[in-house]
TIVO-2410 file (N, C-alpha, C; in nm, 3 decimals):
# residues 151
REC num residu      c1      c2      c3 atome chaine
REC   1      X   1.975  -4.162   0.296     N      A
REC   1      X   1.951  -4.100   0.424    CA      A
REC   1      X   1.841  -3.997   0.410     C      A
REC   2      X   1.740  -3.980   0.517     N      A
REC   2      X   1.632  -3.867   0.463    CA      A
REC   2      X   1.691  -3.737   0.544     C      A
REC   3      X   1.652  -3.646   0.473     N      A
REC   3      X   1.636  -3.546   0.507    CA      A
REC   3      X   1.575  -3.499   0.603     C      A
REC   4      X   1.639  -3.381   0.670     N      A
REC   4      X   1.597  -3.374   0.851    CA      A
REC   4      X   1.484  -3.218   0.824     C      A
REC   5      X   1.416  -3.209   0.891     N      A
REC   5      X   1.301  -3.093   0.849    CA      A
REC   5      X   1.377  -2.950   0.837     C      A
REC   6      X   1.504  -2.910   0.892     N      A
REC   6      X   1.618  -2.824   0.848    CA      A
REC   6      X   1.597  -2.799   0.737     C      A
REC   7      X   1.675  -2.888   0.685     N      A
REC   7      X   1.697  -2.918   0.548    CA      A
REC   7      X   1.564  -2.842   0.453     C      A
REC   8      X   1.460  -2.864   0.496     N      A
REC   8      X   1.366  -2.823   0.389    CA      A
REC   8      X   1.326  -2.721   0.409     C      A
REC   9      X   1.319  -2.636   0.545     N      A
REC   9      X   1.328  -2.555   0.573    CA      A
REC   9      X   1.389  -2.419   0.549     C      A
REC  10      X   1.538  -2.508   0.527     N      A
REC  10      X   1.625  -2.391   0.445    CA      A
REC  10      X   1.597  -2.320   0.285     C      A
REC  11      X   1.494  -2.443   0.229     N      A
REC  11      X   1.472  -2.429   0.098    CA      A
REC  11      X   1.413  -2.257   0.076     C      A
REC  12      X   1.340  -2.254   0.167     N      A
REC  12      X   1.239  -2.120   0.161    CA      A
REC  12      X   1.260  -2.044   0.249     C      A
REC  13      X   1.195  -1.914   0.187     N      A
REC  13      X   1.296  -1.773   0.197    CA      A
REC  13      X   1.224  -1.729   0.348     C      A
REC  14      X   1.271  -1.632   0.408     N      A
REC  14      X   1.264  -1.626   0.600    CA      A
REC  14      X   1.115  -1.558   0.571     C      A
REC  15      X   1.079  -1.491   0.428     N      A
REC  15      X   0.908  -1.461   0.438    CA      A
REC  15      X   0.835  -1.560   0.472     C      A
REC  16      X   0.851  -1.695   0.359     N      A
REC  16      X   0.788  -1.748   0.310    CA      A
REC  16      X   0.772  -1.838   0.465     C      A
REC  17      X   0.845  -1.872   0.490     N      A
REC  17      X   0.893  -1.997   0.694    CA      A
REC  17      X   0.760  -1.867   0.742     C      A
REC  18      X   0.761  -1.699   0.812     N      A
REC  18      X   0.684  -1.701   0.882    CA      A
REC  18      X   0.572  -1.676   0.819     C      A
REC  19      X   0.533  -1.696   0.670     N      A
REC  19      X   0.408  -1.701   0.651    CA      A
REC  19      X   0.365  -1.801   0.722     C      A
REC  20      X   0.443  -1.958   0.679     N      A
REC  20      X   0.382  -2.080   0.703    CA      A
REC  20      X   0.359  -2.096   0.914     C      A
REC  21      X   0.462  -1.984   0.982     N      A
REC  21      X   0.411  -2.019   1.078    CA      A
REC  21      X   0.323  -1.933   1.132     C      A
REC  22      X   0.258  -1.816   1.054     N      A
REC  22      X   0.144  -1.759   1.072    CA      A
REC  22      X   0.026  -1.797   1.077     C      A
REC  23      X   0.014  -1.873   0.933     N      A
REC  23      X  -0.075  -1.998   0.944    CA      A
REC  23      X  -0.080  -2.069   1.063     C      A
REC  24      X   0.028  -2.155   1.088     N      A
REC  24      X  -0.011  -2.284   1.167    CA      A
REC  24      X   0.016  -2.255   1.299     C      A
REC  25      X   0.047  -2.187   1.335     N      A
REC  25      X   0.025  -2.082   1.479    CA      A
REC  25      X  -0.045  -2.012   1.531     C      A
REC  26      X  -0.132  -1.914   1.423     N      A
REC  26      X  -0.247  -1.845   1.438    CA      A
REC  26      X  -0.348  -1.868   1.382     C      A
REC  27      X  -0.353  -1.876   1.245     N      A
REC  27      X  -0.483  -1.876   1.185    CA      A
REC  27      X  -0.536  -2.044   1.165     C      A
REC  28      X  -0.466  -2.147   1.182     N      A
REC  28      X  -0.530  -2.252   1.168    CA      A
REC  28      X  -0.601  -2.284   1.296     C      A
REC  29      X  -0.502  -2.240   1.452     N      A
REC  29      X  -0.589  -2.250   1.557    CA      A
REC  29      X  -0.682  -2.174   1.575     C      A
REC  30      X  -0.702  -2.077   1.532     N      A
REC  30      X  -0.794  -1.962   1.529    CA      A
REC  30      X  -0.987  -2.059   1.407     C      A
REC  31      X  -0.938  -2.035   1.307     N      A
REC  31      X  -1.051  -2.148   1.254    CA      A
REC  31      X  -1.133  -2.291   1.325     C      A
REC  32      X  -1.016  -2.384   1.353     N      A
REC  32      X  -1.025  -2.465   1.413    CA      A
REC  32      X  -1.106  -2.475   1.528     C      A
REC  33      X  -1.085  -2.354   1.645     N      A
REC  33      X  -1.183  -2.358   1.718    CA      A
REC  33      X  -1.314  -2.260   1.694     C      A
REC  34      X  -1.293  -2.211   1.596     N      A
REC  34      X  -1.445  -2.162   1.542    CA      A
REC  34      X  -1.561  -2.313   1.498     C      A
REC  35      X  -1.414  -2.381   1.425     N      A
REC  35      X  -1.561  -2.494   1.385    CA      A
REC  35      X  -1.582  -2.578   1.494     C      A
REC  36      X  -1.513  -2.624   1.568     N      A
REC  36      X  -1.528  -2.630   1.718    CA      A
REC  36      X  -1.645  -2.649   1.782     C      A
REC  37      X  -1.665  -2.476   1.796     N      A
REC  37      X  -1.751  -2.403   1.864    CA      A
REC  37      X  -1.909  -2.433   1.794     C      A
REC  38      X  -1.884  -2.413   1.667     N      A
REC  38      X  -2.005  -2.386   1.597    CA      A
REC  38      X  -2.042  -2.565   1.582     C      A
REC  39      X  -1.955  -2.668   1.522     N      A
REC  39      X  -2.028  -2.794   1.584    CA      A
REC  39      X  -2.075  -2.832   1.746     C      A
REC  40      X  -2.044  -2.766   1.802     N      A
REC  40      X  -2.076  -2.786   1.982    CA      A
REC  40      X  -2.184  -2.752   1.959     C      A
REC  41      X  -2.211  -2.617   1.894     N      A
REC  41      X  -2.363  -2.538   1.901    CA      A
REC  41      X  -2.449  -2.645   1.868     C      A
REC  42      X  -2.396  -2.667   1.743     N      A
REC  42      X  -2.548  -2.764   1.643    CA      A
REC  42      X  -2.542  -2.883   1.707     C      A
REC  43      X  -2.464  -2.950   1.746     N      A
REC  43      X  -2.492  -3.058   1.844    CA      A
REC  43      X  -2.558  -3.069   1.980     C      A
REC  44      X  -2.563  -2.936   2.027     N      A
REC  44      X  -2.628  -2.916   2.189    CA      A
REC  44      X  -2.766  -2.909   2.157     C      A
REC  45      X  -2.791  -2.788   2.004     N      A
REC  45      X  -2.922  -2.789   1.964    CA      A
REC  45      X  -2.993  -2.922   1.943     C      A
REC  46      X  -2.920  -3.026   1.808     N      A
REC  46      X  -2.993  -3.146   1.844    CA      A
REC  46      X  -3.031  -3.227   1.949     C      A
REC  47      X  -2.960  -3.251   2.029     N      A
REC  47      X  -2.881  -3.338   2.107    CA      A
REC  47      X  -3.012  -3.313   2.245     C      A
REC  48      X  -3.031  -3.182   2.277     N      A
REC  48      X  -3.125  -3.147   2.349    CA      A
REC  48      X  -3.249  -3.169   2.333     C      A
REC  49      X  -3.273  -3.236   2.435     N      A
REC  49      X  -3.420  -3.322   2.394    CA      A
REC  49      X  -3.543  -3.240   2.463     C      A
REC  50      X  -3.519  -3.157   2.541     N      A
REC  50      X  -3.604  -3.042   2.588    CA      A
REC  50      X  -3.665  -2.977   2.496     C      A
REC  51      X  -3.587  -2.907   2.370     N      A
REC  51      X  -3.617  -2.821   2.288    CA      A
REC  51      X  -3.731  -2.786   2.215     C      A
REC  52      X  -3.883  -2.834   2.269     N      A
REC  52      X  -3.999  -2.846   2.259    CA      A
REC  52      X  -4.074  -2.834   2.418     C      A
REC  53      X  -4.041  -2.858   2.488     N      A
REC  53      X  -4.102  -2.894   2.611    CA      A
REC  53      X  -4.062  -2.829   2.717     C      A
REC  54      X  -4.012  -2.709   2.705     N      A
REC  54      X  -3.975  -2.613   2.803    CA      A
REC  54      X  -3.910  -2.477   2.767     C      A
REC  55      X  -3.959  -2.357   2.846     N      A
REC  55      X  -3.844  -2.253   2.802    CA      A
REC  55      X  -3.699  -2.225   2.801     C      A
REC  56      X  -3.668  -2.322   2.879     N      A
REC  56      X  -3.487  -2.300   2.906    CA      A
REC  56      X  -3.433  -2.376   2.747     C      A
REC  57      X  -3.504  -2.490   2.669     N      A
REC  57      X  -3.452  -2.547   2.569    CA      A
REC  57      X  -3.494  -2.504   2.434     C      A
REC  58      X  -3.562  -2.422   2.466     N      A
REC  58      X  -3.629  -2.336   2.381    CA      A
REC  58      X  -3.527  -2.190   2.363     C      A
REC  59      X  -3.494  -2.152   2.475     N      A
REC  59      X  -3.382  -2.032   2.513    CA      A
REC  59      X  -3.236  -2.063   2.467     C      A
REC  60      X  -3.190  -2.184   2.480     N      A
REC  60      X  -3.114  -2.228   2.415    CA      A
REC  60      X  -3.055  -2.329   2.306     C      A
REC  61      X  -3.161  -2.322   2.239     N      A
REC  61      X  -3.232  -2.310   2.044    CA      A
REC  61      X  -3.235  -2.206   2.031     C      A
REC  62      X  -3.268  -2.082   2.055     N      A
REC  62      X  -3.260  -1.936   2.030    CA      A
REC  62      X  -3.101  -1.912   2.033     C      A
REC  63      X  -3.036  -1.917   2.158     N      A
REC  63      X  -2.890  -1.869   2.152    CA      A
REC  63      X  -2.821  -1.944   2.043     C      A
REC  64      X  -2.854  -2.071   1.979     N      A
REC  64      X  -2.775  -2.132   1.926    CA      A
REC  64      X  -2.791  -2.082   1.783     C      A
REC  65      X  -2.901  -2.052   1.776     N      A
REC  65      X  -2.987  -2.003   1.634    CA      A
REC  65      X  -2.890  -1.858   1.613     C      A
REC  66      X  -2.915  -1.785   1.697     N      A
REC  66      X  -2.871  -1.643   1.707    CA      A
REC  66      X  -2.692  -1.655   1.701     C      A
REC  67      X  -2.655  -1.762   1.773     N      A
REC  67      X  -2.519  -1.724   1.760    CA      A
REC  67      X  -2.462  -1.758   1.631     C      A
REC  68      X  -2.460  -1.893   1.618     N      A
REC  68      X  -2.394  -1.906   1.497    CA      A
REC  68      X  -2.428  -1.872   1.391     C      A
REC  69      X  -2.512  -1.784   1.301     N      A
REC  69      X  -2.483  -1.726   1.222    CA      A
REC  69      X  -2.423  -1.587   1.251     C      A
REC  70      X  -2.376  -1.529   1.393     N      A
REC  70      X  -2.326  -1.445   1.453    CA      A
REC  70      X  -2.188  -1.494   1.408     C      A
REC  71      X  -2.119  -1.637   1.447     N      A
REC  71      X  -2.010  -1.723   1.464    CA      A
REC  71      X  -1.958  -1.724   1.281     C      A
REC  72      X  -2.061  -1.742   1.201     N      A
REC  72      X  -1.973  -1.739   1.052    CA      A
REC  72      X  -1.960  -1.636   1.001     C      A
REC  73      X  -2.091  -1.553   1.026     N      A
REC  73      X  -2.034  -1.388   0.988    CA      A
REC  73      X  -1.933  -1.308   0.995     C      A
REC  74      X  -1.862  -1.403   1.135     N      A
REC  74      X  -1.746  -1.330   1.181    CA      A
REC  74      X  -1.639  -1.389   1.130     C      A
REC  75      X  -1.647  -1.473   1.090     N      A
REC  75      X  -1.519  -1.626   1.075    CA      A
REC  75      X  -1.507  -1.529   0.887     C      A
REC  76      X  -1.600  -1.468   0.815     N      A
REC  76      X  -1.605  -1.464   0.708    CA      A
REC  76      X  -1.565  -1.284   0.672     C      A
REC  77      X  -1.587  -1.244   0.819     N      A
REC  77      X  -1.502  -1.095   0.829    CA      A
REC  77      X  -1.354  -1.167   0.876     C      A
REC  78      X  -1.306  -1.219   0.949     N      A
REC  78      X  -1.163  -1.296   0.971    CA      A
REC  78      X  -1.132  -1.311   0.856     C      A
REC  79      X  -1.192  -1.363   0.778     N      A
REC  79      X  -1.096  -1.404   0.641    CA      A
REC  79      X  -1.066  -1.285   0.546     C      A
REC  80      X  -1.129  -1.200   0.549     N      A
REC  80      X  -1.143  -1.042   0.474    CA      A
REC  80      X  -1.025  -0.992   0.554     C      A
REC  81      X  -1.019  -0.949   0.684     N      A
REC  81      X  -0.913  -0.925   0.736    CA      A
REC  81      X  -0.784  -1.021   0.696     C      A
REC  82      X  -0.764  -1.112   0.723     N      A
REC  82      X  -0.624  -1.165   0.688    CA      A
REC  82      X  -0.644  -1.169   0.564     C      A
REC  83      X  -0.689  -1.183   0.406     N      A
REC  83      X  -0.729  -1.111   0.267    CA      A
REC  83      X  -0.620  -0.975   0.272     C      A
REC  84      X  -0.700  -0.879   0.363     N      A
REC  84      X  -0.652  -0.768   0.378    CA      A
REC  84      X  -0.518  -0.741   0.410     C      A
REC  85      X  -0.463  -0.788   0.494     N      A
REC  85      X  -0.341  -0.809   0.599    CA      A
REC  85      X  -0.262  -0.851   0.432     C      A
REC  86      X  -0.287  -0.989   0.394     N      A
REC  86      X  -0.179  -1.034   0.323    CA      A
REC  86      X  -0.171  -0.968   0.243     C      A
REC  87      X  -0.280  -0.890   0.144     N      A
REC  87      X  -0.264  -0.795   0.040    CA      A
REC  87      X  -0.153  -0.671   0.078     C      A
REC  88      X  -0.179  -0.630   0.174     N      A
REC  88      X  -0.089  -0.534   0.278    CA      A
REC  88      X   0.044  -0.541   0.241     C      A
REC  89      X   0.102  -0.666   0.257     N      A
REC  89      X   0.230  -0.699   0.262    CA      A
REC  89      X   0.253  -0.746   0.162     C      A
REC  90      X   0.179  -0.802   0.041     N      A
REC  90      X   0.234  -0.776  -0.075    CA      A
REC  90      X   0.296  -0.655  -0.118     C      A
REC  91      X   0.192  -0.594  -0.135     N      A
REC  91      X   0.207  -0.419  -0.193    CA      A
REC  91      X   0.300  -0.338  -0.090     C      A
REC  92      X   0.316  -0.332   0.001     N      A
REC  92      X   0.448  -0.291   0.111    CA      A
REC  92      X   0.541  -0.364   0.033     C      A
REC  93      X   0.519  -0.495  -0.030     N      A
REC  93      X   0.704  -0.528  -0.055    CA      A
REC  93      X   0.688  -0.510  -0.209     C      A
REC  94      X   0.628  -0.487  -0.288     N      A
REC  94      X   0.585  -0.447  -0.385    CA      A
REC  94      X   0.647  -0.270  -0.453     C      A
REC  95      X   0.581  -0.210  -0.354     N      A
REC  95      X   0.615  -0.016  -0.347    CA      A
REC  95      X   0.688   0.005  -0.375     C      A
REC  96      X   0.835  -0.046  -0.291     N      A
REC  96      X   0.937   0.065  -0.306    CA      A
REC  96      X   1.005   0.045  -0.420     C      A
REC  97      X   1.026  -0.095  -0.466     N      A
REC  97      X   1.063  -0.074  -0.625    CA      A
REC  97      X   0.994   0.028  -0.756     C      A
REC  98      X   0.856   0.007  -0.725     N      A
REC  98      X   0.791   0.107  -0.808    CA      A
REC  98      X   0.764   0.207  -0.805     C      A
REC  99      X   0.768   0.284  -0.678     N      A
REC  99      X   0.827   0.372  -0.609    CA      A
REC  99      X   0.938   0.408  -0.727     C      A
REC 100      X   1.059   0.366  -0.670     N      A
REC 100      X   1.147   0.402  -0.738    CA      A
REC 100      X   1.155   0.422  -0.905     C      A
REC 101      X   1.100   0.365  -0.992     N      A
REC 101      X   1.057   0.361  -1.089    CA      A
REC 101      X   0.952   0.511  -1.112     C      A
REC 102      X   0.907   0.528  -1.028     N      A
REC 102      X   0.778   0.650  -1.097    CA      A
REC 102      X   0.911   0.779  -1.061     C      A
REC 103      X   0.960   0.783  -0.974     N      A
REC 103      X   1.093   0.859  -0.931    CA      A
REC 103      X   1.181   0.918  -1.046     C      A
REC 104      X   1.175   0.788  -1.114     N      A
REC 104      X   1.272   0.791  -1.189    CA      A
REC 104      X   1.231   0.869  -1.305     C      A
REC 105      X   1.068   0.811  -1.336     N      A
REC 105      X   1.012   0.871  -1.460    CA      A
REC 105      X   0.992   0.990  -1.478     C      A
REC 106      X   0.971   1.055  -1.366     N      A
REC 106      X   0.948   1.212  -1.291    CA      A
REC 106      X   1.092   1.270  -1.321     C      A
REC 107      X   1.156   1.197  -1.260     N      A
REC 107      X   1.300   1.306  -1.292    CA      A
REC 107      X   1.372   1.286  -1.433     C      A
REC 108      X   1.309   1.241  -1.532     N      A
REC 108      X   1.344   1.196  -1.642    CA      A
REC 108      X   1.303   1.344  -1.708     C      A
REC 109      X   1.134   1.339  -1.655     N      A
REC 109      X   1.049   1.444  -1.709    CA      A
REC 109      X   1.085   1.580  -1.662     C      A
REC 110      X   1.123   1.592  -1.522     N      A
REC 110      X   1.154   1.678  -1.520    CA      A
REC 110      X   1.283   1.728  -1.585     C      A
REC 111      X   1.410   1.656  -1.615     N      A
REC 111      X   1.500   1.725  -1.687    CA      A
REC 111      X   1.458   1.716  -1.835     C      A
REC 112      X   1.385   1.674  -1.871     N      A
REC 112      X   1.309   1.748  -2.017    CA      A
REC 112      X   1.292   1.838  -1.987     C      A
REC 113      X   1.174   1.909  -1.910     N      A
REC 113      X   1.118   2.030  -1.912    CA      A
REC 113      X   1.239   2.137  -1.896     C      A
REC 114      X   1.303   2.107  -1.788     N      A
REC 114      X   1.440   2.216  -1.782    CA      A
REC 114      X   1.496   2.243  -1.902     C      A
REC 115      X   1.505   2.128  -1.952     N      A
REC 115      X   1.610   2.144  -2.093    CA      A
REC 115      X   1.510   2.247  -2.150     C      A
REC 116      X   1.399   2.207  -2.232     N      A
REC 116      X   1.306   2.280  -2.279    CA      A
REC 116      X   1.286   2.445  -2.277     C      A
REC 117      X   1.285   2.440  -2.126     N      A
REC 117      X   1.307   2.539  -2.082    CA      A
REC 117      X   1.377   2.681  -2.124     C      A
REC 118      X   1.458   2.614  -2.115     N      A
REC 118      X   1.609   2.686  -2.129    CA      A
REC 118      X   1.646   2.663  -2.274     C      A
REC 119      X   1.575   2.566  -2.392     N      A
REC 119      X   1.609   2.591  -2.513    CA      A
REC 119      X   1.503   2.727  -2.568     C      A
REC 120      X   1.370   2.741  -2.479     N      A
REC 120      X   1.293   2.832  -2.533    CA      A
REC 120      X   1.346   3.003  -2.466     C      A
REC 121      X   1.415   3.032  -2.331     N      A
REC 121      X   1.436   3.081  -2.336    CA      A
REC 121      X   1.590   3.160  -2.366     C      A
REC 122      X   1.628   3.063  -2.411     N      A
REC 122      X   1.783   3.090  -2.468    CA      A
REC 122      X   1.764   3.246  -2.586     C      A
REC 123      X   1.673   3.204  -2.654     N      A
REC 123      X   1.697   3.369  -2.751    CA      A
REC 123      X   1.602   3.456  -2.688     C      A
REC 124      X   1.535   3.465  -2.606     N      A
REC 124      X   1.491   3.542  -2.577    CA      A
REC 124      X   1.580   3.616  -2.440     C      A
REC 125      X   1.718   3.571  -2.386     N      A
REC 125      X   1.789   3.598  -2.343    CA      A
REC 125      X   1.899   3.693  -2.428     C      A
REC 126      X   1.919   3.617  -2.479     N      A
REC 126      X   1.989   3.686  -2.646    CA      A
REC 126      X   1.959   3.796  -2.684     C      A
REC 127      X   1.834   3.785  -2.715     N      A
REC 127      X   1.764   3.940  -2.748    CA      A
REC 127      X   1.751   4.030  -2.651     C      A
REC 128      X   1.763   3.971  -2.534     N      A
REC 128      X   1.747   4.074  -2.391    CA      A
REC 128      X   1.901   4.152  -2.361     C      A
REC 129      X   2.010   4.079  -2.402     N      A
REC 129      X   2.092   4.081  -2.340    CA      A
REC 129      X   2.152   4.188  -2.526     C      A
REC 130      X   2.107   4.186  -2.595     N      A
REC 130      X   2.151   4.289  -2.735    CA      A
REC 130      X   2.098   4.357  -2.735     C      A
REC 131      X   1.962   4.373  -2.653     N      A
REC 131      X   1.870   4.509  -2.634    CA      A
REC 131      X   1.957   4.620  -2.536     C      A
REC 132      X   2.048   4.543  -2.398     N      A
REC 132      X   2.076   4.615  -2.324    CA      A
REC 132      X   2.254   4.628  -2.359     C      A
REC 133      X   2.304   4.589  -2.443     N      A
REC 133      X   2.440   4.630  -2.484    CA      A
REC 133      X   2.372   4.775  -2.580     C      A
REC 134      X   2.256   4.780  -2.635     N      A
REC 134      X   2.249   4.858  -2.762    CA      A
REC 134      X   2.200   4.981  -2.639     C      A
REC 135      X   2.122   4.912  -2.592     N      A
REC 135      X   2.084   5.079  -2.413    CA      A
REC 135      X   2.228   5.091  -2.418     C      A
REC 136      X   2.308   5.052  -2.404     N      A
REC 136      X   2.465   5.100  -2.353    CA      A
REC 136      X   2.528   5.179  -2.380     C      A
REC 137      X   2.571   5.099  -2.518     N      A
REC 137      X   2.570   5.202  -2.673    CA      A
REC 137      X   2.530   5.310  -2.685     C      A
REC 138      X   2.383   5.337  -2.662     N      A
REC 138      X   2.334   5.454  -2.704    CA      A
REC 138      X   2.374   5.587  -2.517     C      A
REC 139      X   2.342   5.497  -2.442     N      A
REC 139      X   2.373   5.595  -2.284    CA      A
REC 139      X   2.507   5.666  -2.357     C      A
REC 140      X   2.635   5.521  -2.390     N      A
REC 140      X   2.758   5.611  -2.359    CA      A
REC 140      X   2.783   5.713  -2.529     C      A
REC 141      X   2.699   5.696  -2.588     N      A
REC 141      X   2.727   5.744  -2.732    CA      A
REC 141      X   2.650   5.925  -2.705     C      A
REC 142      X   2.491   5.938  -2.620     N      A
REC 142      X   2.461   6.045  -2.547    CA      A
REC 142      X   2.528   6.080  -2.462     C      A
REC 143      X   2.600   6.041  -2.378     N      A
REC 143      X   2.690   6.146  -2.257    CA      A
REC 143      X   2.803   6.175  -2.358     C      A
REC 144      X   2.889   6.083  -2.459     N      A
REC 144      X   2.936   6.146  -2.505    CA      A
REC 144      X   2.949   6.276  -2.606     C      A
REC 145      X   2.843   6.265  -2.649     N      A
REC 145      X   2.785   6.382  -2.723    CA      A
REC 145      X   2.721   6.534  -2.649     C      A
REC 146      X   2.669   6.476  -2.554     N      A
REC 146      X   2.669   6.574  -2.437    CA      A
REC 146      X   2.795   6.642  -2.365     C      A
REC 147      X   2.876   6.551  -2.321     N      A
REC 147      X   3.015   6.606  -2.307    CA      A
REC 147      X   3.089   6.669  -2.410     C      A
REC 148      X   3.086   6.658  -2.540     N      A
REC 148      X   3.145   6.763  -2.655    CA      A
REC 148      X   3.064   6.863  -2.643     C      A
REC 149      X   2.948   6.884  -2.639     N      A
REC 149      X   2.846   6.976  -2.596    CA      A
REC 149      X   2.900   7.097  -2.536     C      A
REC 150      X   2.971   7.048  -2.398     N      A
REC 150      X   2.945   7.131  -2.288    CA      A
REC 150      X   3.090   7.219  -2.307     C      A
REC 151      X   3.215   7.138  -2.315     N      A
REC 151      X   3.335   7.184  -2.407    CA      A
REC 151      X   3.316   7.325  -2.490     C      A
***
C-alpha cells in the first residue's frame, strides 16, 4: 500500500514542513515570476521588429536594456536577504543554548574569584580582628590602671 503524503510529512520536524512551505509558497513564486518577467523582456526586445526604425522601439530596447539588469540586481539582493533571514534563524535557535553555556562559564568564574577572594582576605581579617582585641586589651588594661590611680 503507498504511503499517503501525511505520512511523510510527519517524518519532519514542524521547522523543517514550514521551511519547505516557505519555499514553495513564497520564494519559488517569487523567482519564478522574476524569470518570467525578465524572459518577456528579452523576448519583446527581439521579437520587436521596429527596434531600428523608430523611436518608440528604440525606447523600448532602452527600457528593456535598463530594466533587466535593474531585474537581476534585485533578484541577487533577494537572495542576500533570504541568505540573511535564514542565517537569522539559525543563530536565534542556535543562542540560547550557548547563551546558557557562556552563563555558566561566567558563574563558574565568578565563584572562583569570590572564593579567592575571601582566601586572600581571610588573614588579613585575622590580623585585623587581633589588632583590635589587643586595642581592647590595652583600653581596658589603661582605664584600669587609671582607676587604681584615682583610688
Amino acid at each position: 500500500m503507498k504511503k499517503s503524503d501525511r505520512s511523510d510529512a510527519a517524518v519532519y520536524t514542524p521547522e523543517q514542513n514550514h521551511a519547505r512551505e516557505n519555499f514553495w509558497q513564497i520564494l519559488f513564486p517569487l523567482i519564478l515570476v522574476c524569470v518570467l518577467l525578465t524572459v518577456s523582456f528579452v523576448l519583446l526586445l527581439v521579437y520587436a521588429g521596429e527596434i531600428g526604425s523608430s523611436t518608440e522601439g528604440l525606447a523600448a530596447a532602452a527600457l528593456v536594456v535598463i530594466a533587466l539588469p535593474a531585474f537581476l540586481v534585485l533578484l541577487v539582493f533577494l537572495l542576500v536577504f533570504v541568505a540573511l533571514i535564514i542565517g537569522t534563524a539559525k543563530v536565534t535557535a542556535w543562542l540560547p543554548g550557548a547563551g546558557k553555556q557562556v552563563q555558566t562559564v561566567f558563574s563558574s568564574v565568578s565563584s572562583a574569584v569570590h572564593k579567592g577572594s575571601r582566601e586572600v582576605l581571610n588573614p588579613l581579617l585575622a590580623i585585623g580582628q587581633k589588632s583590635a582585641e589587643f586595642g581592647y586589651v590595652l583600653a581596658e588594661l589603661r582605664h584600669r590602671l587609671l582607676k587604681g590611680k584615682v583610688r
